[in-house]
C-alpha positions, -999 to 999 in steps of 0.1 A, spaced: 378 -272 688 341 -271 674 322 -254 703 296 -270 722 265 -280 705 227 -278 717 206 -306 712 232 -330 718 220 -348 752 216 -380 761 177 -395 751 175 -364 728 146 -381 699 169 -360 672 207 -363 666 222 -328 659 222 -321 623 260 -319 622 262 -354 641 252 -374 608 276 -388 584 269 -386 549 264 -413 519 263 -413 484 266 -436 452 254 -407 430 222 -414 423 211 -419 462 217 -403 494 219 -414 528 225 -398 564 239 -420 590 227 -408 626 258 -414 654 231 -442 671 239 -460 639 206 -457 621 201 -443 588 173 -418 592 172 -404 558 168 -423 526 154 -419 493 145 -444 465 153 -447 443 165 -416 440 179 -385 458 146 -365 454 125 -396 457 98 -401 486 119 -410 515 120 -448 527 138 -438 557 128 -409 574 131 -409 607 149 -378 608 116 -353 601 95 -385 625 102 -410 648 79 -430 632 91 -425 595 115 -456 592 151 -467 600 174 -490 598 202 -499 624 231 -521 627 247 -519 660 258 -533 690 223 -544 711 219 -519 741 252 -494 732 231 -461 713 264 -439 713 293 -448 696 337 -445 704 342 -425 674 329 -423 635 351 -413 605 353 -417 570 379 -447 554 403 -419 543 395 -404 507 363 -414 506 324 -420 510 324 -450 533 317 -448 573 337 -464 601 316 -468 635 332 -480 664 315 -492 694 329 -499 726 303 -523 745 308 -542 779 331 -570 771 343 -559 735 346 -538 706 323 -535 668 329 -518 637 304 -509 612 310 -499 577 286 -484 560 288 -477 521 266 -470 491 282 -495 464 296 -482 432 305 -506 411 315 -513 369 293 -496 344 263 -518 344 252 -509 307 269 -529 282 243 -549 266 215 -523 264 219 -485 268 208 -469 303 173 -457 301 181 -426 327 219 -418 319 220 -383 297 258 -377 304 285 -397 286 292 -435 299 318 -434 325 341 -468 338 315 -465 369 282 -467 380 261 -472 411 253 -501 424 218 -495 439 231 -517 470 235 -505 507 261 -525 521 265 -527 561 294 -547 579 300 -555 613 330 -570 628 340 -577 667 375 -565 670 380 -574 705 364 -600 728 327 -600 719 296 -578 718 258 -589 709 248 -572 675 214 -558 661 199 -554 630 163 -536 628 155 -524 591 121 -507 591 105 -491 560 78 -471 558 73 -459 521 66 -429 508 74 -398 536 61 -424 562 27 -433 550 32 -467 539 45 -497 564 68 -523 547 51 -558 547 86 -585 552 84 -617 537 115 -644 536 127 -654 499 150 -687 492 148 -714 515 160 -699 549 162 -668 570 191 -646 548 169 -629 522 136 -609 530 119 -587 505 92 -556 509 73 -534 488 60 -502 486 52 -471 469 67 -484 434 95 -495 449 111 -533 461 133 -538 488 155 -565 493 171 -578 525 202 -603 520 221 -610 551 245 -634 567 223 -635 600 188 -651 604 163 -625 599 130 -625 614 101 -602 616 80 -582 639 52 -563 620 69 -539 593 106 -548 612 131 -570 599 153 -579 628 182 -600 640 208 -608 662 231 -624 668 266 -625 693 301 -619 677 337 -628 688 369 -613 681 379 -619 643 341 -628 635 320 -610 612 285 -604 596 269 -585 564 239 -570 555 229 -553 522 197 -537 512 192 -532 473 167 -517 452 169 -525 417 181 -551 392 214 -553 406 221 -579 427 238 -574 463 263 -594 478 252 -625 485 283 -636 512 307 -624 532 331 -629 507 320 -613 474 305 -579 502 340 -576 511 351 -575 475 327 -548 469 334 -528 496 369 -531 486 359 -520 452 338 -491 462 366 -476 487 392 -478 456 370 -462 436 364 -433 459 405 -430 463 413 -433 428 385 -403 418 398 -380 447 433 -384 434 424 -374 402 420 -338 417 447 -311 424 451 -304 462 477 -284 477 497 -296 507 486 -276 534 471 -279 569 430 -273 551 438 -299 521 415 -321 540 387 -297 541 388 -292 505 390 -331 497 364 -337 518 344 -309 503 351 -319 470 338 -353 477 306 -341 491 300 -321 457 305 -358 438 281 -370 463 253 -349 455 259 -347 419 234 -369 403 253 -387 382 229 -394 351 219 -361 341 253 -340 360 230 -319 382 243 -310 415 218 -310 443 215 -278 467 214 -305 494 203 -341 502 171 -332 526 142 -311 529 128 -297 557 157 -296 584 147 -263 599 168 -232 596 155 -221 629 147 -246 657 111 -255 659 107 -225 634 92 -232 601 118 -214 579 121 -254 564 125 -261 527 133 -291 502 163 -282 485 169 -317 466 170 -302 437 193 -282 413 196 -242 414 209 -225 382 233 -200 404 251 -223 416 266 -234 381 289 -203 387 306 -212 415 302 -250 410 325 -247 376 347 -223 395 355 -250 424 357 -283 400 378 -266 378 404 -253 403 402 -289 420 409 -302 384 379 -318 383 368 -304 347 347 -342 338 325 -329 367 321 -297 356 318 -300 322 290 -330 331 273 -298 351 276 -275 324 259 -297 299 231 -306 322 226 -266 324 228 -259 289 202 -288 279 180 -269 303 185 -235 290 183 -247 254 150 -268 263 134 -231 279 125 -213 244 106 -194 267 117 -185 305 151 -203 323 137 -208 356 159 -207 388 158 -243 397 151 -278 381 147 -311 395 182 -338 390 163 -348 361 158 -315 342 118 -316 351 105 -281 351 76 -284 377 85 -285 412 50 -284 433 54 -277 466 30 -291 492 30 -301 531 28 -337 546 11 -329 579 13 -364 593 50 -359 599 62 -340 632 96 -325 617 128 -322 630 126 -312 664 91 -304 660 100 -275 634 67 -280 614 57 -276 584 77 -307 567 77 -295 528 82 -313 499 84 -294 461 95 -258 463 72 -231 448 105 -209 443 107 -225 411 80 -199 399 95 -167 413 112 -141 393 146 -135 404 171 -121 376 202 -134 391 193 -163 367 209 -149 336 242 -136 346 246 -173 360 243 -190 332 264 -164 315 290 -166 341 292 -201 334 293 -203 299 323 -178 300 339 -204 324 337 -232 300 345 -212 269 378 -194 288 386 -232 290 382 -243 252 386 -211 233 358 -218 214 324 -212 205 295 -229 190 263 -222 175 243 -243 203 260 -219 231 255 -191 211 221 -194 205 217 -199 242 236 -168 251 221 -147 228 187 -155 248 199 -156 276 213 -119 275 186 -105 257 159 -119 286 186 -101 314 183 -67 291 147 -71 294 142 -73 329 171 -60 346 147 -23 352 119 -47 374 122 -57 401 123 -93 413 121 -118 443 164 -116 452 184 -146 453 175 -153 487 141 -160 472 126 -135 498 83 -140 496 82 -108 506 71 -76 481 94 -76 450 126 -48 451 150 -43 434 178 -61 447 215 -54 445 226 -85 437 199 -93 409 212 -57 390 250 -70 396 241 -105 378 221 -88 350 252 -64 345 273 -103 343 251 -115 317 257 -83 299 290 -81 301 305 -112 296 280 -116 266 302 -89 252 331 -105 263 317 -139 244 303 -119 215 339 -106 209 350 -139 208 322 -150 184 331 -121 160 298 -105 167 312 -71 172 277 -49 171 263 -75 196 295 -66 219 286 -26 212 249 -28 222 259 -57 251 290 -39 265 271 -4 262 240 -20 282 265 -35 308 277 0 313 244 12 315 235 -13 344 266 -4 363 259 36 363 226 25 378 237 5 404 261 32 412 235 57 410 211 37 436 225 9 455 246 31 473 237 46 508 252 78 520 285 68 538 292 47 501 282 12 511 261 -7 490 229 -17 501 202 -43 498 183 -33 473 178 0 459 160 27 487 171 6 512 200 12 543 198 -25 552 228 -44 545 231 -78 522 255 -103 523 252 -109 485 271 -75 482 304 -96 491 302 -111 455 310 -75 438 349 -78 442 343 -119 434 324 -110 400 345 -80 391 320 -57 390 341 -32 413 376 -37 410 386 -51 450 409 -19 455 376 6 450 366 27 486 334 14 480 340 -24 477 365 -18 510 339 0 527 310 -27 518 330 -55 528 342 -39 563 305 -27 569 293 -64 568 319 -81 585 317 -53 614 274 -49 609 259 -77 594 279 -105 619 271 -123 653 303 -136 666 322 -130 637 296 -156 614 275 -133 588 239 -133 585 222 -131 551 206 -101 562 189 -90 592 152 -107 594 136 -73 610 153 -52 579 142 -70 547 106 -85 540 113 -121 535 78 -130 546 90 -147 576 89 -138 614 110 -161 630 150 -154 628 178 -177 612 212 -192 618 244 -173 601 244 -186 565 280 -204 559 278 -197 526 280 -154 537 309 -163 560 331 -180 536 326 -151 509 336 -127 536 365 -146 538 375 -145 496 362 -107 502 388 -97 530 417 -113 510 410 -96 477 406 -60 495 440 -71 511 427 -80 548 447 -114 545 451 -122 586 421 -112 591 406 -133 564 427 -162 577 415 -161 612 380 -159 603 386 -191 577 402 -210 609 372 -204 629 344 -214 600 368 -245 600 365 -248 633 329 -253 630 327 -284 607 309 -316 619 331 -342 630 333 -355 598 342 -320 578 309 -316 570 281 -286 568 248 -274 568 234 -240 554 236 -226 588 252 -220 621 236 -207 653 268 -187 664 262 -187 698 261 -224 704 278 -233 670 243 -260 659 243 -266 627 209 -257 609 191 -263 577 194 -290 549 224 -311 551 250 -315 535 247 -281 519 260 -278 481 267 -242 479 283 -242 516 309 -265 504 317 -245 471 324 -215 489 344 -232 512 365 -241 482 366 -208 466 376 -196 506 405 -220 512 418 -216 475 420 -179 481 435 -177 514 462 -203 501 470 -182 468 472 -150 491 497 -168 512 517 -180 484 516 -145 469 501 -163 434 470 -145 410 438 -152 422 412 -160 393 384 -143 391 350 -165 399 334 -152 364 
């Protein structure tokens, strides 16, 4: 049973993070608070200034469909296998149930080519179309629609007026973008508000879609129920293209995997860290950061989990998206892009908006696109070994890249950097960030090898050796644990990934003794901490949630140094912890079990995946792959 949240009460302003359901078409995001609203949108894409944002202000738009009066609902779920939303609502005198989707529809491009698509044509494509049904299931309940925009991060009211000859179709501008408002109810308007209502009786129904582009939406009853249909199919018929194995966690791990698709930007194959910014990682603290955008180490571990879900389109579609990135940077691979591949990431504050629960500043950009942090290069490595272990080949355009990419890591591995925790404290040199360089050096041998480039494989494998000596030499504190960065006796959860990367073999004292020190040091309540905020100079004060992500690699850590019940029981309880809808954040509070930080969270998920797959190998007594 998840344990009681904070935050949750009745006339809270804020739903709990972990309270929101999640939709996606691929190129769009939405977060559907339990009230029924959708607090968080962007247009017309992912990244995009929100349209809906009520979730970092009160005043920063919404748009409900709900029973009038009735805020909290009988239960929400996902239609099984899928992105689409079931609300039920149990009023005086009857029952509703909304269903809430993100169209997908038949690939729109066959006259002219897409102007924003860089990955290969797929049977699919978005349909740039909210769709939102109601139905009365039993006896008969008054129903509400308010749709309020307010463009651009909540700066710009929508101004409503009706199109066609009667009240079904409303349209609003702002910002760049058009909004348009078809409905089987009569829509009226109340300053920036569309609104209606109307009563419903068992059997009876109603629709509403909101679109955005060129597509059309629905424009009946009829053809939204086809849609729907269409959409929910879709969403079945991708799932079962993945390989799940039948045990109690499958669903975690389709519903994981399905929350990858969903943030994966489906033109250019980038997966998105998360679909918000600024959900604090500490309440009221100001530890609050955009991640909608894509982070270079996560190409490791994203490959990792679509290939053992057998979902190698996905991850090949990543790969690419990565490579045209690291092929396009002559010069320096940063650590993070935006979806599109765009190099500048300005970060700023929009001090009109309060922020979740007050937790100010509200950030959009992130300057951590500039830092120096030389996990970079053994990611990319990591991943290209992936993808070549699959083919058994290799090209001149990858080898080009690798042979940059390695060189820069040989370069730099002796300087210290910024960590992959993006600390804005003083530079060290971090653990982790020597680990990664010693990846890209030695799988570049391991790649050169296959290439033929045997003196490129001396000189590569003879400065991976060199690069382990020195972590050996200095990351190692006197009871043989390693440490945060060199000098230091603080502890790192990032020192979980040695076993995972094979940098240590998982039957080495010192990999046994790391991995018991965190779990026994570096935990509250069993959860693990990043590292402890008064031990490292992140250039924060305030302290943080547990970070999922830490948790789950203890987990993959206890089963390869043979700690399997232990690692089981720990996997049972992060389980435990999901939202109601199998989702997670970056963080939990492990006293209270909140969920904090941006949500859904990318690399939470994958670690789940790599977690669950381990523990279910280890149980099944079969070879566990390594991550890189």
């Amino acid at each position: 049973m998840r344990p009681k949240v904070a935050g949750g009460r009745a006339g809270d302003p804020f739903a709990p993070i972990a309270d929101f359901g999640f939709l996606s078409d691929c190129e769009t995001t939405a977060l559907v608070a339990p009230s029924g609203n959708i607090e968080w949108m962007c247009l017309p894409r992912m990244d995009s200034p929100s349209v809906f944002g009520s979730i970092l202000d009160r005043d920063a738009g919404y748009f409900r469909v709900g029973p009038a009066g009735v805020e909290v609902p009988a239960a929400q779920r996902y239609i099984p296998g899928t992105m689409v939303m079931e609300t039920t609502w149990w009023v005086h005198g009857g029952w509703l149930v909304v269903t809430d989707a993100l169209l997908m529809g038949p690939w729109h491009h066959e006259t002219e080519r897409s102007h924003t698509h860089r990955r290969a044509p797929t049977d699919y494509d978005a349909d740039h179309v909210l769709l939102r049904m109601v139905r009365c299931v039993n006896g008969q309940a008054q129903v509400r629609l308010d749709c309020m925009p307010v463009f651009d991060y909540g700066q710009t009211p929508a101004r409503w007026e009706h199109t066609g000859a009667g009240y079904h179709e409303a349209v609003a501008r702002g910002n760049g973008v058009g909004l348009r408002l078809t409905t089987d109810m009569n829509v009226g308007f109340e300053g920036s508000l569309a609104t209606s209502r109307t009563l419903l009786k068992q059997g009876e129904s109603r629709f509403v879609a909101l679109s955005w582009s060129e597509h059309a939406a629905p424009s009946s009853w009829e053809e939204a129920q086809e849609r729907l249909v269409w959409t929910v199919h879709h969403w079945q018929h991708w799932l079962d293209r993945g390989r799940f194995p039948d045990h109690p966690w499958r669903s975690h791990l389709q519903r994981s995997a399905l929350t990858l698709k969903g943030l994966t930007f489906a033109p250019s194959g980038a997966v998105a860290a998360a679909a918000t910014t600024s959900l604090p990682e500490s309440p009221g603290g100001d530890r609050n950061w955009d991640y909608r955008y894509t982070w270079i180490r996560d190409s490791t571990m994203a490959l990792w989990a679509f290939y053992t879900l057998g979902y190698d389109w996905e991850a090949n579609d990543f790969f690419y998206f990565i490579t045209d990135v690291a092929e396009a940077a002559e010069g320096k691979l940063q650590i993070m892009y935006g979806l599109d591949g765009r190099e500048e990431l300005p970060e700023s504050t929009l001090e009109h908006l309060t922020g979740y629960g007050n937790a100010r500043p509200v950030r959009i950009g992130n300057e951590a696109y500039m830092q120096a942090q030389h996990d970079v290069w053994g990611a990319i490595i990591g991943s290209i070994y992936l993808f070549v272990r699959k083919r058994d080949r290799l090209d001149d355009r990858l080898w080009k890249i690798i042979i940059k990419q390695v060189e820069d890591a040989l370069a730099n591995w002796r300087t210290p950097d910024c960590g992959m925790w993006e600390v804005r404290g003083e530079p060290q040199h971090f653990t982790s960030s020597k680990i990664f360089c010693w990846v890209a050096a030695e799988r570049g041998a391991r790649l050169a090898r296959v290439r033929g480039d045997q003196d490129r494989a001396r000189r590569w494998q003879a400065a991976a050796d060199e690069i382990h000596e020195d972590v050996l030499a200095h990351a190692l504190d006197e009871r043989g644990v390693f440490t945060a960065h060199y000098g230091a006796t603080a502890l790192d959860a990032s020192a979980l990934l040695i076993p995972l990367l094979g940098f240590l073999p998982a039957d080495d004292k010192r990999v046994r003794e790391t991995v018991l020190a965190i779990a026994d040091e570096l935990s509250e309540d069993d959860l693990v901490l990043r590292y402890r905020a008064t031990e490292t100079d992140d250039g924060f004060e305030s302290e943080e949630g547990t970070f999922t992500i830490c948790s789950f690699w203890l987990v993959s850590a206890l089963v390869m140094i043979g700690e399997l019940e232990r690692a089981r029981a720990l996997c049972e309880k992060l389980l435990s912890y999901a939202s109601p809808l199998q989702l997670y954040a970056e963080e939990i509070d492990p006293h209270t079990g909140r969920h904090l930080g941006n949500f859904p969270q990318a690399f939470t998920h994958l670690a789940l995946i790599n977690a669950v797959m381990q523990v279910i190998r280890a149980e099944n007594d079969e070879p566990q792959p390594p991550l890189a």
